[in-house]
VEXDRENMI-536078 format. One record per residue (C-alpha): residue in one letter; y, z, x. Coordinates in steps of 0.5 Angstrom, whole numbers, padded with zeros to 4 digits, always signed. Each point is the difference from the previous one (the first is absolute). Last residue first. Layout:
N
AYZX ...
This chain:
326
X+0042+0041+0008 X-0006-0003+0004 X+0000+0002+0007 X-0001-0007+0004 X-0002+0001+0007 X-0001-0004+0006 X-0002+0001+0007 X+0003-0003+0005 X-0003-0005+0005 X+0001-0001+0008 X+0007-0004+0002 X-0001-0008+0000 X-0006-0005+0001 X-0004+0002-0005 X-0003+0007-0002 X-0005-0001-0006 X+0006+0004-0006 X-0002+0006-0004 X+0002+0001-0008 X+0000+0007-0002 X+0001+0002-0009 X+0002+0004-0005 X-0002+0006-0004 X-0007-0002-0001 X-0002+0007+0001 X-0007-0003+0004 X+0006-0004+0004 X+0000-0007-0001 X-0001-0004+0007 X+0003-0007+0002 X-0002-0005+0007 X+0001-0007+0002 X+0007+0001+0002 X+0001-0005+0006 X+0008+0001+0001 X+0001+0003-0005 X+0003-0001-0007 X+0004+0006-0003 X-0003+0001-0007 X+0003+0002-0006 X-0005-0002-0008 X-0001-0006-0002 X-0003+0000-0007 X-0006-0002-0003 X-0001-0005-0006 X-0006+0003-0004 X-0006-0004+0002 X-0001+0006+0006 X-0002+0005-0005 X-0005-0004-0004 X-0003-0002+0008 X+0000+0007+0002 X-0004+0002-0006 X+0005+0005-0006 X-0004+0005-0004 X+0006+0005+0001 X+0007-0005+0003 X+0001-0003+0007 X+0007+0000+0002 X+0000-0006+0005 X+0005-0002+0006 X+0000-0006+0004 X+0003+0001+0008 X+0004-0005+0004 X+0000-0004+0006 X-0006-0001+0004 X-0002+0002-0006 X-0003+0007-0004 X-0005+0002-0006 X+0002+0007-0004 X-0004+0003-0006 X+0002+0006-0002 X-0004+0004-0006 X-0007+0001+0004 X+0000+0007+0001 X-0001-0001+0007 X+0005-0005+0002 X-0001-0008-0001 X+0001-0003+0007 X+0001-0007+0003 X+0002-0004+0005 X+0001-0007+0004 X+0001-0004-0005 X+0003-0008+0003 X-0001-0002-0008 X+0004-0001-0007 X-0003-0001-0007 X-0005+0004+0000 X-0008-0003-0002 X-0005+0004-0003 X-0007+0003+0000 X-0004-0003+0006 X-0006+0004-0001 X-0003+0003+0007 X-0007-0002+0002 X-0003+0005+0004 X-0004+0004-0006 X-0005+0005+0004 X+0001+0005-0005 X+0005+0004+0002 X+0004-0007+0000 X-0001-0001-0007 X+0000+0008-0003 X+0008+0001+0004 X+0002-0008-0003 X+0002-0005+0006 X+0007-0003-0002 X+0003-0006+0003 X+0007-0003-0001 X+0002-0006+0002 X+0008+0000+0002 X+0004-0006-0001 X+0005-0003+0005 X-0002+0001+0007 X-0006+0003-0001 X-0002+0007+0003 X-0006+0002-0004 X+0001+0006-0005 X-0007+0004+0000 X-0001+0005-0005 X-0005+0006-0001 X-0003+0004-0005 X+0000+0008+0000 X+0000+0001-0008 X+0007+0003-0001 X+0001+0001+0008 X+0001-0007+0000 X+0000-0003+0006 X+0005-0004+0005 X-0001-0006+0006 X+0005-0004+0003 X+0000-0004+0005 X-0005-0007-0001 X-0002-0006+0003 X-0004-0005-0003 X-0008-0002+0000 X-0002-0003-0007 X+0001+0000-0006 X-0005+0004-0004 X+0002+0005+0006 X-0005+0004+0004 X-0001+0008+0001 X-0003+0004+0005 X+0000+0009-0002 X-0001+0005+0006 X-0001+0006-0002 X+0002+0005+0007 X-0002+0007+0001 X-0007-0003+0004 X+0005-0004+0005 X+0003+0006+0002 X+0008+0002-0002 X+0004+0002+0007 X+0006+0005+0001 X+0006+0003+0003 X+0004+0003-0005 X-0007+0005+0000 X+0005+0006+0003 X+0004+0000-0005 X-0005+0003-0005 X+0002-0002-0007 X-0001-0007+0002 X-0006-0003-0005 X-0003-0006+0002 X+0001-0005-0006 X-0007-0002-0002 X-0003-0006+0001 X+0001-0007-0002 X-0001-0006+0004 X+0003-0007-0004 X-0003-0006+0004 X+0001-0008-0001 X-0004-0006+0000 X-0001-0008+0001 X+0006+0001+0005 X+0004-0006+0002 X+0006+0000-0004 X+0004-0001+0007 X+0005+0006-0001 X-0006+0005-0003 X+0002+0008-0001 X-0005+0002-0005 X-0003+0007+0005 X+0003+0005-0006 X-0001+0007+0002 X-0001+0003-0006 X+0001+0009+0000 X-0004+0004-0004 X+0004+0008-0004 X-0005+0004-0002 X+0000+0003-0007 X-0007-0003-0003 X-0004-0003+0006 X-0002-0008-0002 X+0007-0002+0002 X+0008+0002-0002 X+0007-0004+0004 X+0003-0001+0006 X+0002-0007+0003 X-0001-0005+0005 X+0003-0006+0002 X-0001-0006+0006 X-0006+0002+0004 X-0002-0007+0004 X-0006+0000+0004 X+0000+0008+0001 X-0007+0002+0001 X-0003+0005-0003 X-0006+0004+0002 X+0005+0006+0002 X+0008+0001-0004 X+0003+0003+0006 X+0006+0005-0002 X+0007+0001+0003 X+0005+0005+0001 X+0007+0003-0003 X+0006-0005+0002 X+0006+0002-0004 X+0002-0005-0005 X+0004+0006-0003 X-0006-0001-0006 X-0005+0002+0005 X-0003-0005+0003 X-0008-0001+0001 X-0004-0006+0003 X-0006-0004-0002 X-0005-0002+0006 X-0004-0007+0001 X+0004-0002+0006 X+0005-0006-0001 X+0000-0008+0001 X+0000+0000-0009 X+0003+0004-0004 X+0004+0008+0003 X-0002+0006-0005 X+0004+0005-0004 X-0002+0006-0002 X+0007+0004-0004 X+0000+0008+0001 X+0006+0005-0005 X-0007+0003-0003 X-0006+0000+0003 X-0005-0001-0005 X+0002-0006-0004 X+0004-0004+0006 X+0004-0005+0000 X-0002-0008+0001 X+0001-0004+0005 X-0001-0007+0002 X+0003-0006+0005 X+0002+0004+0005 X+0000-0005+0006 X+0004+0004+0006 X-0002+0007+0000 X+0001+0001+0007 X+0009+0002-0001 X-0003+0005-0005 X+0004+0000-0006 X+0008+0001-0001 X+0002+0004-0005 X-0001+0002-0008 X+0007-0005-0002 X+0001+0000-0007 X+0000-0005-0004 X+0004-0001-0005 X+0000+0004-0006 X-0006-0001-0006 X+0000-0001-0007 X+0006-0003-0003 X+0002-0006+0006 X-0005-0004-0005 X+0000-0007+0003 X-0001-0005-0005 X-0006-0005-0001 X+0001-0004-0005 X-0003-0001-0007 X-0006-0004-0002 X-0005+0002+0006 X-0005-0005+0002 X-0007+0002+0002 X-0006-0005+0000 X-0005+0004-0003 X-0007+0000+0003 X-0008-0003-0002 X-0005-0001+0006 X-0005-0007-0001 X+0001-0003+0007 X-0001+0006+0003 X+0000-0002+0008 X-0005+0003+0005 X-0007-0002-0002 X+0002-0006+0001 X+0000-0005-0007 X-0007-0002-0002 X-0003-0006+0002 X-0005-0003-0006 X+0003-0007-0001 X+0003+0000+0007 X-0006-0004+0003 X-0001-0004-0006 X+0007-0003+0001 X-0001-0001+0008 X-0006-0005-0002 X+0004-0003-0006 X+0006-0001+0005 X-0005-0003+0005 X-0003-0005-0004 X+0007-0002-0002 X+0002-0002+0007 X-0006-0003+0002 X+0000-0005-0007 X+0007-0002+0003 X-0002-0001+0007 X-0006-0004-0002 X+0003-0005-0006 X+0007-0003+0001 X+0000+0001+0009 X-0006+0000+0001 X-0001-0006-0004 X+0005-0004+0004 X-0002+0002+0006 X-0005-0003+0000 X+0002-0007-0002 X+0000-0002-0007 X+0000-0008+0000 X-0001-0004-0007 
């Protein structure tokens, strides 16, 4: 019997060389771990709410209009009201603007400026106000987590203090690189985009909502880990609905509010309560006028309301909001 070359190369060599090959790479890949980057291990709740969310028109009036903003102030993605200057809001511009925060009187008056030094502003999407290591003093959380692309393996959370403003004459002013913490952090995950950024003031943890487009990730950086050196975030929970682009909790930490492109969910936090086990109960929808860009929500420390704060897009310059409660 003839075999040709041929023959045995196709029905012996080929095969023997192909299953060679996939023993070889299986051995290579028996001790690789997973990147560094991606928590395959990471335990969270998926959030569904049993009852419907219902708009409750009980616990705030309309919107108010405060007043246009400054027409130069065109991609407010963040503000936060003050803790030591009263009737003041911070608010920073995201990504292609200076590293510098702004000051609005609660009439949406232009007041002045502060240049954060040592810092750049890669994306800054959110901050918030809440309590630090110094014990009384009020410290800001400038959130660069922006990411359109997903391409960043790292974020940055710059703390320092809030300047204090009694003195009219200091409106106009600047935080140096020593006066600012800077925090880097990593998702379990994977690189992603995100607009909000809050803090509880109970125990100074900080929570990042990515910007999904149906389901929300939530992420917690615990005060004793991140003081510490930990970057890693623990992804904690699921929600059920996306495109957040901002979140606040107020200073005594009892209203917790997370805001759309097109509606904001409220929570009352109860004593003894974490925000997640808060947020596991259905939330209710309370007023909001959509804007043309809204990217930006702010409880005031009295909790008495709330301000929402549109990026300017192609029509009239954006109004301040606020929300009294009743």
């Amino acid at each position: 019997m003839n075999i040709s070359y041929k023959t045995i190369a196709k029905n012996i060599f080929y095969p023997t060389v192909y299953f060679a090959c996939l023993f070889f790479l299986a051995a290579c890949n028996k001790d690789k771990k997973p990147s560094q980057n991606i928590d395959l291990d990471t335990e969270y709740e998926i959030i569904s709410y049993q009852d419907s969310i219902i708009q409750n028109i009980e616990l705030y009036f309309p919107n108010q209009n405060k007043g246009d903003i400054a027409e130069f102030l065109h991609e407010v993605s963040g503000i936060a009201v003050s803790r030591t200057n009263p009737n003041i809001l911070w608010a920073q511009e995201d990504h292609g603007n200076l590293n510098k925060m702004h000051l609005i009187g609660e009439n949406a008056l232009y007041l002045g400026y502060y240049w954060i030094w040592g810092v750049s502003n890669r994306d800054w999407e959110d901050m918030c106000i809440g309590p630090g290591p110094e014990e009384n003093k009020s410290y800001i959380y400038l959130g660069d987590i922006g990411d359109n692309d997903a391409k960043y393996n790292e974020i940055f959370i710059h703390r320092f203090k809030e300047p204090n403003l009694k003195d009219s004459s200091k409106m106009n002013g600047e935080i140096q690189k020593t006066d600012i913490t800077s925090f880097i952090f990593k998702y379990p995950d994977g690189a992603r985009d995100a607009e909000a950024l809050m803090i509880d003031p109970r125990n100074k943890d900080l929570y990042i909502l990515s910007k999904n487009q149906s389901q929300t990730n939530m992420y917690c950086a615990a005060y004793k880990e991140y003081t510490n050196g930990q970057t890693m975030l623990d992804k904690i929970a699921i929600l059920p609905f996306g495109e957040i682009t901002a979140a606040d909790i107020s200073s005594d930490g009892n209203q917790i509010m997370v805001k759309t492109e097109k509606q904001i969910y409220f929570w009352n936090r109860n004593n003894g309560e974490t925000i997640l086990q808060a947020m596991k109960r259905t939330p209710v929808l309370i007023p909001y006028k959509k804007e043309a860009k809204g990217e930006a929500l702010a409880i005031p420390p009295d909790g008495n309301g709330y301000y929402t704060l549109s990026e300017k897009s192609s029509g009239p310059t954006p109004s301040l909001y606020f929300y009294k409660k009743k």
